[in-house]
Each structure stands twice: as structure tokens, then as C-alpha cells.
C-alpha positions as a Markdown table, in Angstrom:
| # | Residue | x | y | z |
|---|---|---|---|---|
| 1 | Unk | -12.2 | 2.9 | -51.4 |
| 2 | Unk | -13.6 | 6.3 | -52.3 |
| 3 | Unk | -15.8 | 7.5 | -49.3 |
| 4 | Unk | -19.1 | 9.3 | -50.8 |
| 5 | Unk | -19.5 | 12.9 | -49.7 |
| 6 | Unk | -22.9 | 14.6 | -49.2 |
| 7 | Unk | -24.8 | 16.7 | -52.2 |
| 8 | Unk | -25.0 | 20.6 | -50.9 |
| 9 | Unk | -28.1 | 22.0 | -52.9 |
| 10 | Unk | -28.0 | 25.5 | -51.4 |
| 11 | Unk | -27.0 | 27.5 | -54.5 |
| 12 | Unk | -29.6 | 25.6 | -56.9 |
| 13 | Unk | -32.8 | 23.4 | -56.4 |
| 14 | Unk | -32.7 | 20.0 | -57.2 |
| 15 | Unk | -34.3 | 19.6 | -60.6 |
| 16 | Unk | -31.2 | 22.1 | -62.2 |
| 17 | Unk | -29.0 | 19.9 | -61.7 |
| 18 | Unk | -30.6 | 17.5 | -64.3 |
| 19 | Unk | -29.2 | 14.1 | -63.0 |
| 20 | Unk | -30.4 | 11.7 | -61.2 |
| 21 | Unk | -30.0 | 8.4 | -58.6 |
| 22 | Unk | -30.9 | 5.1 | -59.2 |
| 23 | Unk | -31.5 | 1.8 | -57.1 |
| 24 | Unk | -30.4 | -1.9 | -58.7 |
| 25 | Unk | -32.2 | -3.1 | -56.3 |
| 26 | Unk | -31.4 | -7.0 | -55.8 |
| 27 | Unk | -31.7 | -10.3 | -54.0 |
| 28 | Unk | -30.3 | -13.6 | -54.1 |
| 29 | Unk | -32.8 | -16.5 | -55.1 |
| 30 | Unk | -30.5 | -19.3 | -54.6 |
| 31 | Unk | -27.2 | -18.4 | -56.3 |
| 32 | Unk | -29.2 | -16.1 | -58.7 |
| 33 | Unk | -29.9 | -12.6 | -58.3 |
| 34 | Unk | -33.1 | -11.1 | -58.9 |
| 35 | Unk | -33.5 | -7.5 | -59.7 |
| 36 | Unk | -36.7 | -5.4 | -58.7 |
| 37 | Unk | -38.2 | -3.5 | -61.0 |
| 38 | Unk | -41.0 | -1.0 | -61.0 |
| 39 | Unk | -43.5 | 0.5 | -63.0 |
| 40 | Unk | -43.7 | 4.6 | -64.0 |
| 41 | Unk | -46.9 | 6.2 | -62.3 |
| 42 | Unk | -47.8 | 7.6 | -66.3 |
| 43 | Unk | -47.4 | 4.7 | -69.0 |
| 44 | Unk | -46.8 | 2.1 | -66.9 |
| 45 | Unk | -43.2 | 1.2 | -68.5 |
| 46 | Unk | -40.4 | -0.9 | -66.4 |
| 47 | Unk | -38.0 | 1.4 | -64.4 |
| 48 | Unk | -35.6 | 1.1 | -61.4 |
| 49 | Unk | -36.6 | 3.8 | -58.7 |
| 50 | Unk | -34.8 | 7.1 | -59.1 |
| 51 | Unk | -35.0 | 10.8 | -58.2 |
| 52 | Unk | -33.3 | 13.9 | -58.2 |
| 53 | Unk | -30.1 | 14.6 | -55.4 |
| 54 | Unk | -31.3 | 15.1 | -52.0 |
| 55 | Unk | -29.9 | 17.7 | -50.0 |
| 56 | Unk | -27.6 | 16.3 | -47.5 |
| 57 | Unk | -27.4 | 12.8 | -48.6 |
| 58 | Unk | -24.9 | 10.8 | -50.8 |
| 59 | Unk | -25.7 | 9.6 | -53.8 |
| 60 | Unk | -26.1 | 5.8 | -52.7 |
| 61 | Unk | -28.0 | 7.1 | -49.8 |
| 62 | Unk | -30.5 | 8.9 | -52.5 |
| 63 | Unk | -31.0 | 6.1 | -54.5 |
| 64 | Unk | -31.5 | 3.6 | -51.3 |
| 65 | Unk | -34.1 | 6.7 | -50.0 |
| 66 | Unk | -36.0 | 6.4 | -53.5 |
| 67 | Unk | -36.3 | 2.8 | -53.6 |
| 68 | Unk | -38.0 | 3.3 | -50.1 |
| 69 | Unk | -40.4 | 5.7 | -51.4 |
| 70 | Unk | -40.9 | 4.4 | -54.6 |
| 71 | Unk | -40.9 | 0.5 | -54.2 |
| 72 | Unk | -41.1 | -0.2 | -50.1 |
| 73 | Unk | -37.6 | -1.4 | -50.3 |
| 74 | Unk | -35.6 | -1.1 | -47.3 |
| 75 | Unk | -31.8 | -2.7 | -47.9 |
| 76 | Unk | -28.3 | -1.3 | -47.8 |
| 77 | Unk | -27.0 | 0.7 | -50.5 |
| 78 | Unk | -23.3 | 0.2 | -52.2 |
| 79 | Unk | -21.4 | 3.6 | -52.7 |
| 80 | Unk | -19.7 | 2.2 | -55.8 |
| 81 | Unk | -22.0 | 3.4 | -59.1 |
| 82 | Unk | -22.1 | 0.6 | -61.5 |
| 83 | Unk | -22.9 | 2.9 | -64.2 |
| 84 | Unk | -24.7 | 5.8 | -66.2 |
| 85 | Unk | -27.9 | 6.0 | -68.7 |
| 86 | Unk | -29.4 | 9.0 | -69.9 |
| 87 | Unk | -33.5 | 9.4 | -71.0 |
| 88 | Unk | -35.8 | 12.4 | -71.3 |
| 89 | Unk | -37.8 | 13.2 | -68.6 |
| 90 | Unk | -41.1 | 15.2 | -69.0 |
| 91 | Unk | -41.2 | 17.6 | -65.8 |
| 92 | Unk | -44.5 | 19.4 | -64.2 |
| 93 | Unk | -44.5 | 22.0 | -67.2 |
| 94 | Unk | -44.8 | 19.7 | -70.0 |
| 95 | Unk | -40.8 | 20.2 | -70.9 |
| 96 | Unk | -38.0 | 17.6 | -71.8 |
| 97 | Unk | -35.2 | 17.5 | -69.4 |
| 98 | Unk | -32.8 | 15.6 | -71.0 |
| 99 | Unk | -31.4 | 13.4 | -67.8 |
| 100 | Unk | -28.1 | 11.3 | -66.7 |
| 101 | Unk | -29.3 | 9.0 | -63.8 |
| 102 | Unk | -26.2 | 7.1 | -61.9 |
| 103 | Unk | -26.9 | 3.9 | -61.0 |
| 104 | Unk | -26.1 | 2.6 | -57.5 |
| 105 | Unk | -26.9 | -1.2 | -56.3 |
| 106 | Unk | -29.2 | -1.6 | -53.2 |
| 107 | Unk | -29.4 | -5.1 | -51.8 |
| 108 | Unk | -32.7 | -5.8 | -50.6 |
| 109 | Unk | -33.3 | -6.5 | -46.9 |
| 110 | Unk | -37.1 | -6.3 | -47.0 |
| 111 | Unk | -39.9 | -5.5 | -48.6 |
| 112 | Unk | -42.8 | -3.1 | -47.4 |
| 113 | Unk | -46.1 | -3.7 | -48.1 |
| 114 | Unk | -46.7 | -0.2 | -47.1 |
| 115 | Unk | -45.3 | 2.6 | -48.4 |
| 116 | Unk | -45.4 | 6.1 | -50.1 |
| 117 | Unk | -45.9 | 5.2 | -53.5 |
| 118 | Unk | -47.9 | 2.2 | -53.0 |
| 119 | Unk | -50.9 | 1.8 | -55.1 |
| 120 | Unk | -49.1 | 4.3 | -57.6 |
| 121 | Unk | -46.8 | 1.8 | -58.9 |
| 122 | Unk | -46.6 | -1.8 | -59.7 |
| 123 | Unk | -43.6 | -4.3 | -58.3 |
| 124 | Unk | -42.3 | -6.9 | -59.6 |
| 125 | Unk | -39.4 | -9.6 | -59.5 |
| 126 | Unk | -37.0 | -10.3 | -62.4 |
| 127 | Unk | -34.2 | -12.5 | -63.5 |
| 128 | Unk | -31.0 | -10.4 | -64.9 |
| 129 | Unk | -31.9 | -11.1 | -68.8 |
| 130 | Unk | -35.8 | -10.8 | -68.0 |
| 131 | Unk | -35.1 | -7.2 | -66.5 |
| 132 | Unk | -32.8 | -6.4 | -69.1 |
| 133 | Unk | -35.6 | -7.1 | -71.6 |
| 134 | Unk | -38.3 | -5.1 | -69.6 |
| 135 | Unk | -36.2 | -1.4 | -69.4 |
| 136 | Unk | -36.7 | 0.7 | -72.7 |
| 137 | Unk | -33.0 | 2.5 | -71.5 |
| 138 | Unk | -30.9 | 0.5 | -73.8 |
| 139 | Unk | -27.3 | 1.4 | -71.2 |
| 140 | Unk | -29.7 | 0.8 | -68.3 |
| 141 | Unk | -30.4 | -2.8 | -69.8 |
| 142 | Unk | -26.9 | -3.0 | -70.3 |
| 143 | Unk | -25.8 | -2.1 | -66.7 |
| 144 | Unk | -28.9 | -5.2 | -65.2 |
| 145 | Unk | -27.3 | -7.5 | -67.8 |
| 146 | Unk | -23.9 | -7.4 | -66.4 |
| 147 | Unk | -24.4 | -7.6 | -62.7 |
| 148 | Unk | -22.7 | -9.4 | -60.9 |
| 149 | Unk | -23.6 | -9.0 | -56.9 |
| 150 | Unk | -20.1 | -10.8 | -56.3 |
| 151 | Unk | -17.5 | -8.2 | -57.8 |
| 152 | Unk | -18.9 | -5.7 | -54.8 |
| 153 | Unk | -16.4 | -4.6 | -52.6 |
């Protein structure tokens, strides 16, 4: 296996580099898995958490940080990325970045009632085709539909 090294930012800040990391965060509910999914703080759409690269961290480690922040999740990250989507993000100036977001399974340990995004977001349980459905990203429904907890190493 390919060990993760950590994102150096010191030449650039975060937003310039345009992509992004995302939690799949999952359970098991019996022999089903269960993805989490979250709602944007502006139109209230589905999304899985993400953020921009954080200085020091892996990628995995980034995504597992922005489900924390974003969703209360606290869980253990995979470093294998099960896949890309792109979507255009509107950013503090009112431009389009156009993004590519990596996404990275976290399984969930537990789940926080408190934490830093609370009352920003809603949170909610969903089966693999019921997540699928609730994502506007049409590779990011793609990636929830084929998941398979079992094929991680």
C-alpha cells in the first residue's frame, strides 16, 4: 500500500490550489452500509463534508478533520481515494472556482451532538441508492452508488 504524505502549503494558500477533500462517511446497519450525508449552509442541498488541503495533514486526514467540523463525525479515515467529482464553488467574492474534490471513506465511530458547524447544517442517514439520489454531483452519486465498505484494504 501507498503511504499518504502530508500537503506543504507554504508557497500558496489553500484556496489556489482549487481541489478539495471529501468524507464518505459510513456505518454498517446490519450488513448494510449507511452513508451520512449533510446539508450546504446556503441552499440547503445534500453534500458529503469537504474542504480545502490543510497544511500538514494528508488528504484522508483532511477529509476525516472536515467531517468533524462539518458533521460531528469522529471515525477513522481510509488513505485509499475511491474517487473524483468536480462542481463550481462560489468563494467569499462572489466568483466560480471550478473544483476537483477527492473522495476518501471515513467509517464512523461516533457521532457528536456538539460540534463546530452544528446548527449550520442538517444531518442525516442514507441508504447507498437513497444518497445517490440526494447529491446533485452526478460522479459523486456514482462513487456512493458503488461502495462497497468490504473491498477496503
Amino acid at each position: 500500500m501507498i503511504r499518504q504524505l502530508p500537503i506543504s502549503l507554504n508557497a500558496c494558500h489553500k484556496s489556489d490550489v482549487r481541489s478539495q477533500f471529501a468524507a464518505l462517511c459510513w456505518r454498517l446497519q446490519g450488513d448494510a452500509p449507511e452513508i451520512l450525508l449533510i446539508t450546504t449552509r446556503g441552499t440547503g442541498r445534500w453534500i458529503v463534508p469537504k474542504g480545502w488541503p490543510m497544511d500538514g495533514m494528508t488528504p484522508a486526514a483532511s477529509a476525516a478533520q472536515e467531517a468533524w467540523e462539518e458533521a460531528g463525525v469522529i471515525g477513522t479515515p481510509a488513505e485509499e481515494c475511491l474517487g473524483l467529482y468536480s462542481y463550481t464553488k462560489k468563494v467569499a467574492d462572489g466568483a466560480a472556482v471550478p473544483c476537483l474534490v477527492m473522495v476518501y471513506p471515513v467509517r464512523v465511530g461516533e457521532l457528536r451532538e456538539d460540534f463546530p458547524e452544528k446548527g449550520q447544517r442538517r444531518r442525516d442517514w442514507f441508504s447507498l441508492p437513497e444518497a445517490a439520489l440526494r447529491v446533485r454531483e452526478a460522479a459523486l452519486a456514482q462513487i456512493i452508488g458503488g461502495f462497497d465498505p468490504g473491498a477496503l484494504s
